[in-house]
N, C-alpha and C positions, 0 to 999 in steps of 0.2 A: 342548668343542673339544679340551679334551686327552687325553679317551674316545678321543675320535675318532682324535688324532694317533695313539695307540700299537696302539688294533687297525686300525690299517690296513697296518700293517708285516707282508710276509709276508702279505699278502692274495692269492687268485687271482685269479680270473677271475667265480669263480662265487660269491666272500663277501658282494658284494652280495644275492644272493635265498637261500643254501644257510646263511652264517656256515659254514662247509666244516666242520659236522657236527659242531663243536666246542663245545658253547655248554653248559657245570655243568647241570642238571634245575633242582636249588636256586635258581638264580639267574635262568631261567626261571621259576621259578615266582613267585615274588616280585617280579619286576619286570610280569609279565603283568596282577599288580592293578592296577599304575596305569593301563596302557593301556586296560583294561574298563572302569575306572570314569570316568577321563576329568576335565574340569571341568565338565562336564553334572550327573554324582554326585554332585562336591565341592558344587556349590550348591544343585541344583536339588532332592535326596534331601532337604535338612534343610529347606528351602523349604514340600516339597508334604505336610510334617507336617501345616500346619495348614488342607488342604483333604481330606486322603484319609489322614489318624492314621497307625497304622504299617502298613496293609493292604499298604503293598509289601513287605511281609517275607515276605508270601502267595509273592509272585512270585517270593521271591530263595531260598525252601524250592522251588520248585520247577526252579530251575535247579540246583540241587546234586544233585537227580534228574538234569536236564539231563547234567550232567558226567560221571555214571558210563555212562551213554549212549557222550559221548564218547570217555571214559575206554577202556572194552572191545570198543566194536564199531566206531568210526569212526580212532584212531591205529592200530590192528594194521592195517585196511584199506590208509588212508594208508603205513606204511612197506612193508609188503608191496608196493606197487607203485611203490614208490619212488620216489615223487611231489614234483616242486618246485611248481609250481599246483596244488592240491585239484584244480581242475575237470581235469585231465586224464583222473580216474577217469570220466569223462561222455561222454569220446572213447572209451574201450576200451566202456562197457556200452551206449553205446546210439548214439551215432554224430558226426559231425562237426558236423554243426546246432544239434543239444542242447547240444554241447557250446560251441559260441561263445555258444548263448545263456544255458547257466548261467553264464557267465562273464562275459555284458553284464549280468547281473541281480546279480552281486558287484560290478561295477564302478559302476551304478548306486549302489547300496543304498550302498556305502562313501563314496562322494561328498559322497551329501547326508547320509549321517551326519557324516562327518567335519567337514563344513563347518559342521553345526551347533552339531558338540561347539565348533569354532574360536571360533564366533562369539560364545558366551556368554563365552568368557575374552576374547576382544579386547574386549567390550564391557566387563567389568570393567576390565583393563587400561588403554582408553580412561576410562573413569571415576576412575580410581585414578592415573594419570600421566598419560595424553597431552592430553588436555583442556586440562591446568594448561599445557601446554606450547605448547597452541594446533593443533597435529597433527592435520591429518581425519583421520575414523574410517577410510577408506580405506588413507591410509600406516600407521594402524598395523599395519591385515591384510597387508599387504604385508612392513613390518621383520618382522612373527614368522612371513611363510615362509621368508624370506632365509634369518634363524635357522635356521630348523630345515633347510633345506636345504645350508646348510655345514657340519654335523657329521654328515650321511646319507649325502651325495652321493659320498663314495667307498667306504663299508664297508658303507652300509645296513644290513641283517639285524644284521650283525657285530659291529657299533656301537652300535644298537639293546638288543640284550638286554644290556648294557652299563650304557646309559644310564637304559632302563628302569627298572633297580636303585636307580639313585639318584632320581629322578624318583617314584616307589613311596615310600621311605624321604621326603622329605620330603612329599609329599602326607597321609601318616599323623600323622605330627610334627602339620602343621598342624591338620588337626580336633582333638588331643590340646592344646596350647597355647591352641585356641582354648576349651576344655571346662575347663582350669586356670581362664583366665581369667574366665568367666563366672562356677565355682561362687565364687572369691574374691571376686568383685564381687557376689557374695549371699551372702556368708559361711555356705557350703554347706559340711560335709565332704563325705566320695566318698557315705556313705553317707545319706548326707542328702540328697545330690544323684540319689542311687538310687532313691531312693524318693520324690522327687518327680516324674521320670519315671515312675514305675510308676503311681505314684497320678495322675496327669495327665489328663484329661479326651480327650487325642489319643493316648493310648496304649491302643488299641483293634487286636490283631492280627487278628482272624479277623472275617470279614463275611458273613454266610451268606444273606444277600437276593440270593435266586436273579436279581432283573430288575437288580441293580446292577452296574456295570462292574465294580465291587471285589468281588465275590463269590468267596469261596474256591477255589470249584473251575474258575471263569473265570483266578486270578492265578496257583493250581497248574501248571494246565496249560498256559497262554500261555507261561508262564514256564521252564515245561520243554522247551516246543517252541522257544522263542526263544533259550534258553542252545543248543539245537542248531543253529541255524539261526545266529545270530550270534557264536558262538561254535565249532563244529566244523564248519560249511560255512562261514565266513568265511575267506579268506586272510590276512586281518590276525594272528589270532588262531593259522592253524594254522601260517604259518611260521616262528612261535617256537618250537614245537614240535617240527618239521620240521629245525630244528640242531642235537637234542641227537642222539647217536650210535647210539641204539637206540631201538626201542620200548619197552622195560620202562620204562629211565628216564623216557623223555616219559608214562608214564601216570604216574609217581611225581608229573609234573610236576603235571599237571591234575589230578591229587584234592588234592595238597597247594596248588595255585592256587585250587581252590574252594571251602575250606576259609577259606583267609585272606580271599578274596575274601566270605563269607558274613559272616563276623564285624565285617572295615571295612563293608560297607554296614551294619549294626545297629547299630556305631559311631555313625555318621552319623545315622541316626535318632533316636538319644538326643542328638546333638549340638542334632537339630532342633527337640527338644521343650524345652531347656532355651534356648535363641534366642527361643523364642515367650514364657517364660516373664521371661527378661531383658526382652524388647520390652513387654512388660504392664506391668512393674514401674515400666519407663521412661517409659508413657505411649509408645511408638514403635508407630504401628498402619499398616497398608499397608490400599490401597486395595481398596473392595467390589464387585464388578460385579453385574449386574441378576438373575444367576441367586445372588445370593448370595455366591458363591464370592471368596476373597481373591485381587488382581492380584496381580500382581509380586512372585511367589512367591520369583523366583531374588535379588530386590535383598537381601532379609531379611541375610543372611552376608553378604555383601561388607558391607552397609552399615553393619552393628553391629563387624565386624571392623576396618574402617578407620576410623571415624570415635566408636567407642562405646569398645572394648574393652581402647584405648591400642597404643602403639606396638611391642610386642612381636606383640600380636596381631596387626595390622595387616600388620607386615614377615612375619611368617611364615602369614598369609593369603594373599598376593601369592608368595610361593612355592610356598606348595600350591598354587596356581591355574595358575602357569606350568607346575609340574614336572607335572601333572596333563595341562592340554592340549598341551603338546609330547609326556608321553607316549604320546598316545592319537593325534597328527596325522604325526608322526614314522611311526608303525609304518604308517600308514593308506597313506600316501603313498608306502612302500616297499612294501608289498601292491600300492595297484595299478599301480604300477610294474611288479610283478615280473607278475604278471597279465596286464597288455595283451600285454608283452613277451613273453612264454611262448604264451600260449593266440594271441595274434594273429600275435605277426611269428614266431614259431617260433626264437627266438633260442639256442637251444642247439648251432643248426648254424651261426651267425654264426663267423667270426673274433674275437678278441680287442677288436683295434681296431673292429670293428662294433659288438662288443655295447655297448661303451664308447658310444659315439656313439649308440644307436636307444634305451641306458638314459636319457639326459639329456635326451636329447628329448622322450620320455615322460612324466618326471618332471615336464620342465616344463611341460609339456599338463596337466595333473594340479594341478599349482598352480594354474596360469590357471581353469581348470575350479570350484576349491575356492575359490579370489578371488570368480568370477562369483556361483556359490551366495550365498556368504556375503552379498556383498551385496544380494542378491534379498531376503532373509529378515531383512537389517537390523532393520527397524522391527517386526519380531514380539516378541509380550507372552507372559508367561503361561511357565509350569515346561517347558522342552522337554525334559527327560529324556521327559515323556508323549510329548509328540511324534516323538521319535526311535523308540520302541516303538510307537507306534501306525503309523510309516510302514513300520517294518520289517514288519509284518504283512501288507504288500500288497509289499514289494520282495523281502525271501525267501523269501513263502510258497510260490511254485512252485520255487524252490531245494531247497526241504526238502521237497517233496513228491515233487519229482524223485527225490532221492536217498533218501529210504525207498522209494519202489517199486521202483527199482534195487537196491537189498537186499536187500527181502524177497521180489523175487517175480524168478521166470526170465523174465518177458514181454517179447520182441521190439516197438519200436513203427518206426510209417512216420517214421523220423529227420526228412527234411523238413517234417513236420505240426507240428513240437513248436515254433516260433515262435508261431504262433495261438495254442496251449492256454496257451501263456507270456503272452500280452498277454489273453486272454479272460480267464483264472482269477483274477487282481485286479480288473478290471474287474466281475465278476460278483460279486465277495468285496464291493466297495465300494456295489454298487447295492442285495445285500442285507442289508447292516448299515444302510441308512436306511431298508429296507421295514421289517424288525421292531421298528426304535426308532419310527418312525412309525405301526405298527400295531399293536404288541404293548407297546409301551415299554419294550422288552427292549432292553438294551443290551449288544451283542457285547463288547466293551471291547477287549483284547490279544488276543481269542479269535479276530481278524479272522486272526491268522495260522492256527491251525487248519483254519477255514473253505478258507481259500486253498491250505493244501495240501491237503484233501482235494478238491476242485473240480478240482485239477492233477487230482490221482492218476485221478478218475474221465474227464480228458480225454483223457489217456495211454491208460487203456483204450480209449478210443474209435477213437484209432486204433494200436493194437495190431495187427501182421503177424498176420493170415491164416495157420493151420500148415497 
């Protein structure tokens, strides 16, 4: 709140979506960690150690591919056309159609991300305080939009990269207090705690069985098309970006964001394996389901944090959890904000006092929207970090496909056509990732998002302007 009070002073008009082009690279970048990783990462990352070892390092090597992608070819684009909505570049290449509809597919995709990421920390939250209090799970989604919408709602962007910083800074703290904690409670040095990870039976990086979802060259590449996909066609992501003063700086931004961003997730990993190894010690085992595989992956951390590891751990678990999902619902919420507003209502040509009014209405649309979700998806089990990667594979796959043939190729298409090849190209993505796991026992995994965009690319072609 007190972020908030002081950059709002001297605000425009436009600090809400732009931060008016002011915002250090440095401090972008480091805050940008907390929003990507989310409290989806903080828990579900050290969780799904003990169903899939550290094969997501697969993925997280191939976003740092991902990044220099973004890095050289997709920020020089973005400022050169001096872009407050990404999808604007959608209206000049290829027409007005395309362009509402890559922008109903960001708005989608960020949604029910968002709402997911929400959901896993309300539910710990709920578990960790409001239970005892007696508070339905309901009110508590409700107090942490309030929250979060009383320190956005007048600086948004401005405030955001701000807050993000702190939010980043304790999210880290807490994996690192909770990893103090564990090795003292096995009276581990660091180095002794090294080498129990190393030597660990789930520390297993590369997986080269071509029919498994975790297959190296399946988590490479999902993972590089997905660091572009959710990461530089996301709004969320690129309007941090988009407030520092140049392009030079904003690439300084994103390699050095990727960089930090690579290292906390392999944090987390080692946090993961040494949680499994407390929970053994302990006799603490979570439930088996019928394909084998361990339940309730994401309880693992919360549960040993708050109730195994003592009260330091504890207090500063509940902060990483907060400072994690407000930073990631906060920014998400000011994205599609700035989004609807921009790409639908055209709000650059608004007055003052309009845009004021058409932004809060919006926002609150947006909330309501991220409530319903949330609650829909209550009662679901199991590591949703998989889940958020596995949806985005059919939500921005024709986003990223859009925008690479828009890149790499000069081709004209019939603008009105491009709705169809936008609902076909997922639709076909999903019906054949069950033909080949049903007939091949090949399983796509993340690769669904590949799939998806090439299906776009080749629908585009189809209907392709006539020269």
């Amino acid at each position: 709140m007190a972020i908030s009070y002081v950059t709002s002073k001297n605000r425009s008009d436009d600090s809400f979506f732009t931060g008016d082009k002011e915002s250090p690279w440095f401090l972008v970048a480091f805050g940008m960690v907390g929003a990507a990783l989310s409290g989806v990462t903080f828990v579900s990352v050290p969780g799904m150690v003990g169903n899939n070892n550290f094969y997501f390092f697969q993925f997280i090597l191939g976003n740092v591919v991902g990044y220099l992608f973004i890095t050289y070819v997709l920020i020089p684009l973005y400022y050169k056309l001096k872009l407050v909505s990404i999808y604007g570049y959608l209206d000049e290449r290829f027409g007005n159609r395309t362009y509402k509809t890559g922008s109903f597919f960001f708005l989608l995709s960020q949604s029910f991300g968002a709402a997911l990421r929400l959901l896993l920390a309300a539910k710990i939250l709920q578990f960790a305080f409001f239970d005892k209090l007696n508070i339905p799970f309901y009110l508590t989604v409700i107090i942490i939009i309030i929250l979060i919408w009383l320190y956005t709602n007048k600086s948004g962007i401005k405030t955001i990269v701000w807050t993000d910083t702190l939010q980043t800074f304790f999210l880290i703290l807490a994996a690192v207090v909770a990893i103090v904690m564990i090795t003292s409670s096995l009276n581990l040095s660091f180095t002794e705690s090294v080498n129990e990870v190393v030597n660990h039976k789930y520390f297993k990086i590369f997986n080269w069985d071509s029919k498994d979802g975790s297959n190296f060259f399946k988590q490479f590449i999902s993972g590089f098309l997905i660091a572009i996909a959710m990461m530089g066609l996301d709004q969320n992501m690129m309007q941090k970006s988009l407030t520092i003063k140049n392009s030079k700086d904003a690439q300084k931004n994103t390699l050095t964001f990727s960089l930090i961003l690579a290292v906390t997730q392999f944090l987390f990993l080692g946090l993961g394996v040494l949680l499994f190894i407390y929970a053994d010690q302990n006799q603490i085992t979570l439930p088996i389901g019928e394909n084998g595989k361990l339940l309730d992956t994401d309880t693992l951390f919360p549960n040993l944090a708050i109730n195994h590891l003592g009260l330091v751990a504890g207090i500063s678990f509940l902060l990483g959890i907060i400072a994690a999902s407000f930073s990631s619902i906060d920014s998400a919420l000011t994205a599609l904000t700035t989004s609807f507003t921009y790409d639908y209502l055209d709000i650059s040509t608004k007055s003052s006092k309009e845009k004021l009014r058409l932004k809060n209405i919006v926002m609150f649309g947006f909330s309501v929207i991220i409530f319903i979700i949330i609650m829909a998806f209550s009662g679901s089990r199991g590591d949703v970090i998989s889940t958020i990667f596995y949806v985005a594979g059919f939500t921005y796959g024709p986003l990223l496909g859009l925008f690479l043939f828009g890149m790499f190729t000069k081709i004209e298409i019939k603008d009105k056509w491009f709705p169809i090849v936008a609902i076909l190209a997922p639709i076909s993505t999903y019906l054949l990732s069950i033909y080949v796991k049903n007939s091949f026992n090949y399983d796509l995994g993340f690769m669904n998002i590949a799939v998806n965009a090439a299906l776009t690319g080749i629908g585009l072609l189809l209907i392709k302007k006539r020269d």
